[in-house]
N, C-alpha and C positions, 0 to 999 in steps of 0.2 A: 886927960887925953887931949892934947894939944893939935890944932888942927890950922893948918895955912892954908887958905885959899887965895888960887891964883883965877883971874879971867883977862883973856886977851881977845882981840880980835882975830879974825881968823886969816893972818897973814902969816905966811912962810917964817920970813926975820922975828916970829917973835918966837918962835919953837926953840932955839937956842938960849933963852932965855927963862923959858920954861926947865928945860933941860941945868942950867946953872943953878935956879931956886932947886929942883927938887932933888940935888945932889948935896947943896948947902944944909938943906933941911933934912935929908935923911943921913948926912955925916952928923949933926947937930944930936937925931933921935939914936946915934949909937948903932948905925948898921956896922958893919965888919967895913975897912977900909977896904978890902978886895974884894968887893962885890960894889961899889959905887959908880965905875963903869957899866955894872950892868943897869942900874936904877938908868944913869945917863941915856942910856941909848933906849932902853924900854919905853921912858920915858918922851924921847926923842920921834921913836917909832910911833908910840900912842898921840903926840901931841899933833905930828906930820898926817898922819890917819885924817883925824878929826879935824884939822884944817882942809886936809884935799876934800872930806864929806862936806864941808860947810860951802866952798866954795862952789862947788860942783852943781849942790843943792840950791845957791843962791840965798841962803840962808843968813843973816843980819848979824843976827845971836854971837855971843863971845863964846870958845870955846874954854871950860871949865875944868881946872886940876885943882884937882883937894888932895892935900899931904897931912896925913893923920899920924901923930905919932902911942905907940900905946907901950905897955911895959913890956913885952915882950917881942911887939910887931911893927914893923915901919909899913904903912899901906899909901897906895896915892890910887885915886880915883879922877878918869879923863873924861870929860861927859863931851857929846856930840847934843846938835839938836837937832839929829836928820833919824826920823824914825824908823825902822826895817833895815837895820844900816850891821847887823849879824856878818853878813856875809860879807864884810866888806866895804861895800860901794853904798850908796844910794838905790835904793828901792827903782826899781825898771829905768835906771842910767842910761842903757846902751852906747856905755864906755867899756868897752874889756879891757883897755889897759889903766881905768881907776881900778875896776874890777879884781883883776891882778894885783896893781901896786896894795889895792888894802886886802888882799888875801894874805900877800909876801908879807907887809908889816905885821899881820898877826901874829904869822911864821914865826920872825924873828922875836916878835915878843915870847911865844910858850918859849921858843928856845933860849929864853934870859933869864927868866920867874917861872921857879918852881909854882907859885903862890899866883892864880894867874885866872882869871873869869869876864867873857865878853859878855853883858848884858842887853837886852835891848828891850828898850818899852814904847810906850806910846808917844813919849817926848823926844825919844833919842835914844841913843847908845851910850854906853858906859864900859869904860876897859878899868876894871881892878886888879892891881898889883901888890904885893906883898912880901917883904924880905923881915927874915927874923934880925929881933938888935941883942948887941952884947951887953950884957952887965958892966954897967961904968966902975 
């Protein structure tokens, strides 16, 4: 089970770059060529998410993508390091429009990935993704 991890700072410009690995990487683990747009922009969505929380938050920390490849499943994992970050935003923000923007991005991600889990713990938030791969 092959597993690339990416860490970037929490800057805008590098989400497209995020977005290009985890496209390389899950064309690489065998997803369906027609579904690689959706990794892109899922992936796009979650990495934009966890930048807006980091910066927002003031938070230092690089924001975290893990692409796991397995025999039947391509998964990528985006970590946050702003705890209470479920719904969204930053824990008592008083931003309604991050508040929004990371509701809409969640939005947009159920509606890319069937395979699709926000988590949140004590260290932060985690957005799990999951697309099945073809038999080479």
């Amino acid at each position: 089970m092959p597993t690339v991890e990416l860490l970037f700072s929490a800057q805008p410009e590098h989400v497209r770059t995020a977005r290009l690995v985890a496209a390389a990487v899950a064309r690489r683990a065998g997803v369906d060529e027609a579904a690689l747009d959706e990794v892109r922009l899922a992936v796009g969505e979650a990495c934009s998410r966890a930048v807006g929380l980091h910066r927002n938050s003031g938070v230092e920390a690089p924001v975290q993508v893990r692409l796991t490849e397995d025999d039947k499943k391509f998964s990528i994992e985006v970590a946050d390091e702003v705890p209470g970050t479920t719904s969204g935003s930053a824990p008592d923000s008083g931003d309604e429009a991050a508040d929004d923007e990371g509701e809409m991005g969640l939005a947009v991600i159920s509606g890319l990935v069937d395979d699709f889990e926000v988590l949140d713990g004590e260290k932060g938030g985690v957005i799990r993704m999951s697309w099945p791969t073809v038999a080479p």
